[in-house]
N, C-alpha and C positions, 0 to 999 in steps of 0.2 A: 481681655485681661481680667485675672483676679485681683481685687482689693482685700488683703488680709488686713486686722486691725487690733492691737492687743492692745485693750486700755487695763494699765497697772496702777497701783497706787500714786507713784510720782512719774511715770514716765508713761506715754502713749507711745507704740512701736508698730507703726506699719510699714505694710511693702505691697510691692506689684511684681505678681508672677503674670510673664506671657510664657503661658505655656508650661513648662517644669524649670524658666528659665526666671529666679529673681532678676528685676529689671529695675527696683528702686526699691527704699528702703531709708524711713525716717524716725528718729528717737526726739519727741517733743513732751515739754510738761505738761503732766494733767491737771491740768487746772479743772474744779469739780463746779465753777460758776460760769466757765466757758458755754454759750446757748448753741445752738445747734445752728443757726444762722452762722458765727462766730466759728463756726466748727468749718461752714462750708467755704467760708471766705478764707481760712489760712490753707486750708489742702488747694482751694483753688490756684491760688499764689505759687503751692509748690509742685502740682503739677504743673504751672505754667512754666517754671522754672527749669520743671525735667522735658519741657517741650512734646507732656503728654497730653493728650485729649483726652476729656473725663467720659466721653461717647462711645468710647473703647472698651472701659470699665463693662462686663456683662455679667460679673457676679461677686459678693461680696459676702466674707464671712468676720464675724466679731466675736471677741471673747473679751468679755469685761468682770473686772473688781472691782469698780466702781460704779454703782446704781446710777447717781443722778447724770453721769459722764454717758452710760449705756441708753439711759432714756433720752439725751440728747445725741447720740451719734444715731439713736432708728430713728427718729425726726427729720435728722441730717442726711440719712440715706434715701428715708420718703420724700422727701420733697426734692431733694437736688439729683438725686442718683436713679429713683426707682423706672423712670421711662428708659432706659437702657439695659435694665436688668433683664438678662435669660432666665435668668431662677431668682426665688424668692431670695430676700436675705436671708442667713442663717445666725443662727444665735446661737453660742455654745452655750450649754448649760447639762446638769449629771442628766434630767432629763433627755435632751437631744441625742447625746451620744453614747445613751446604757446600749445600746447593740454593740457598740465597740471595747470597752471595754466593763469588766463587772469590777463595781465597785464595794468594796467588801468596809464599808466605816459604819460608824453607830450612824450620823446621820448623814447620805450621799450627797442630802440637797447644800452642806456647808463646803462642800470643797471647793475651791477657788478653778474655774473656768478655765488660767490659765495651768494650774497642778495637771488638770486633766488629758487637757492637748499634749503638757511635753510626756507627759505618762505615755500616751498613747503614741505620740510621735517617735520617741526612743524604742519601745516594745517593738514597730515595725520596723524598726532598721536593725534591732540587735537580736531580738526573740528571745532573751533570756532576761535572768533575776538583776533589777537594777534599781539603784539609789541616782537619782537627779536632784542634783543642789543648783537651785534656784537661788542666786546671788542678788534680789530686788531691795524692796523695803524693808521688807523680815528675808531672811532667811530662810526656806524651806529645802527641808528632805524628802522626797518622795519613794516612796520604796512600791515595786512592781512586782510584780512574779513570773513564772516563766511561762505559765498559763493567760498572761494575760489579766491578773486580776491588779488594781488597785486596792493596796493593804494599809494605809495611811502614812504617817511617816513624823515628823517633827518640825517645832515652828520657835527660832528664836530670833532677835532683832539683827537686824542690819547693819550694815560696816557705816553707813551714814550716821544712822541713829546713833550710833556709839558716839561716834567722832561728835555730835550734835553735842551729845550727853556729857564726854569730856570738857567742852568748854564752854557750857554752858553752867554746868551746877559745881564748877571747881573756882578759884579767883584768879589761879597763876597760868592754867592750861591753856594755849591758844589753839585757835583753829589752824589743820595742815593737811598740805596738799601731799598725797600719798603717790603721784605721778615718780618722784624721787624717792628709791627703796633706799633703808638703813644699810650701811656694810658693814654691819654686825650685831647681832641679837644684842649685846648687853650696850645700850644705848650710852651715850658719853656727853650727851647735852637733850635738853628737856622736849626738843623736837623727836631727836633721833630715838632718845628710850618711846615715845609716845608711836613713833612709825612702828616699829618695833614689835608693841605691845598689840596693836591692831594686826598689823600682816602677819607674824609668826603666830601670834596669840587665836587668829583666826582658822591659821593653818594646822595648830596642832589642835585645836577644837573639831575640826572638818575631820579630821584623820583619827581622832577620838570616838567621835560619833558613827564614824563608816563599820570604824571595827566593833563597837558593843552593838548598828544593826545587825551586823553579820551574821552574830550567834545568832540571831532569831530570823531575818530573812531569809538565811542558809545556814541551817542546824546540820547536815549533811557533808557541808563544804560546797556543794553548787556553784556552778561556772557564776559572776557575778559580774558587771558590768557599773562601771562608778564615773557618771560624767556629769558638769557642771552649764551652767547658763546663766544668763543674766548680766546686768551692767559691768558689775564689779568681778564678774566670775577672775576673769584674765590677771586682775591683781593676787587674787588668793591663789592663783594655780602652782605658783613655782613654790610654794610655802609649802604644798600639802602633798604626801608620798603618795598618797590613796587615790586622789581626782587623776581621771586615766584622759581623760578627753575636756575640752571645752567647745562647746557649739553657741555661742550666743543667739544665734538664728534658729534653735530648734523652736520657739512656739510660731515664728512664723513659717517654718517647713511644716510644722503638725495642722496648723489652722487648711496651711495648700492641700495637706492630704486630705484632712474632712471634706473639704470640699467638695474633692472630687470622686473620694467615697460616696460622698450624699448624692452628687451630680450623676454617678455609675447608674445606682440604684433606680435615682428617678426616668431615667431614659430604659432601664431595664422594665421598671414596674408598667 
């Protein structure tokens, strides 16, 4: 089995492919004071729960945005994982994976780990020009090209942040749960304008932004491809005309591919 591992700003999302077949799959917080002991004793509990054995596990790949969480998950892999492993562990970074895709930004070494994967992940299923909106902590646009290049893209805050920020630096705004949509833009009481103001307000931002990449990602008109990921993707989708697809599982499908990209190679070389 592979152990794929994406540690994010607030959320850690891993899964287990046997095979090309996901077999689990867990969304837990990141906690950045969690020790690598700490680390191995809650996966233990949940594979014990999925009735997996960790003996199983023979290769393992991570992609982290968080340093101190990365330096304890390779600790966590050494010590509890590494006698089982076929191959080494992999660690994504623009280093690891410059053979797959080139990445064209002033500096490669800033791009976030998981930017890269779903770059890369999308690119091989679709083969054309695409924007990936990354729905996490911030916000992220990833823009790709049809050759396979990473071209950069844009970074603005989160549907959490916001909602944080509303009632946090305001005295009347409360906090609200967004599971219950508004049924109608112009809000009629101080919840409903506030749902409102986040899902539409998010929605015609997303479809704002798809359309002024466009002129520059495809100055030609170019076939283009506009899909979404992330926690919060599925609430912004019905908002936004532009977002053509949602996959929340693309960096864990992208993490499967490196793998077994890197796994090909090594058995080749």
């Amino acid at each position: 089995m592979l152990f794929t591992i994406d540690v994010g700003n607030s959320h850690t999302v891993t899964g287990l492919f046997d095979g090309d077949q996901l077999v689990g799959q867990w969304r837990l917080k990141s906690d950045r004071e969690r020790t690598d002991d700490e680390l191995a004793i809650r996966y233990h509990a949940l594979f014990s729960m999925a009735k997996i054995d960790k003996k199983e596990i023979t290769g393992i790949i991570l992609a982290s945005v968080v340093p101190a969480l990365e330096s304890a998950w390779i600790n966590c892999i050494k010590t509890y994982f590494s006698e089982w492993l076929k191959v080494p562990l992999f660690v994504v970074s623009s280093g690891s994976i410059e053979n797959r895709i080139l990445i064209c930004t002033d500096y490669p070494e800033e791009v976030g780990a998981d930017r890269l994967v779903n770059a890369i992940a999308a690119w091989e299923r679709y083969r054309k020009n695409l924007i990936i909106i990354d729905f996490g902590t911030a916000i992220t646009f990833d823009c790709v090209s049809a050759k396979c290049e990473y071209l950069g893209g844009t970074i603005l805050p989160g549907i959490a942040i916001s909602l944080d920020a509303l009632s946090t630096r305001t005295a009347k705004l409360p906090r609200i749960n967004l599971a219950s949509p508004p049924q109608q833009i112009i809000g009629t009481n101080t919840i409903d304008a506030m749902k409102s103001g986040i899902l539409n307000g998010y929605g015609a931002m997303v479809d704002g932004l798809v359309t002024r990449i466009r002129t520059e990602l495809c100055p030609d008109n170019e076939p283009l491809k506009v899909i979404a990921t992330g926690g919060m993707a599925h609430l912004i989708f019905p908002y936004s005309a532009l977002i053509e697809e949602v996959d929340t599982m693309l960096t864990l499908h992208g993490l499967h591919l490196l793998f077994n990209q890197q796994k090909t190679e090594q058995y080749c070389g």
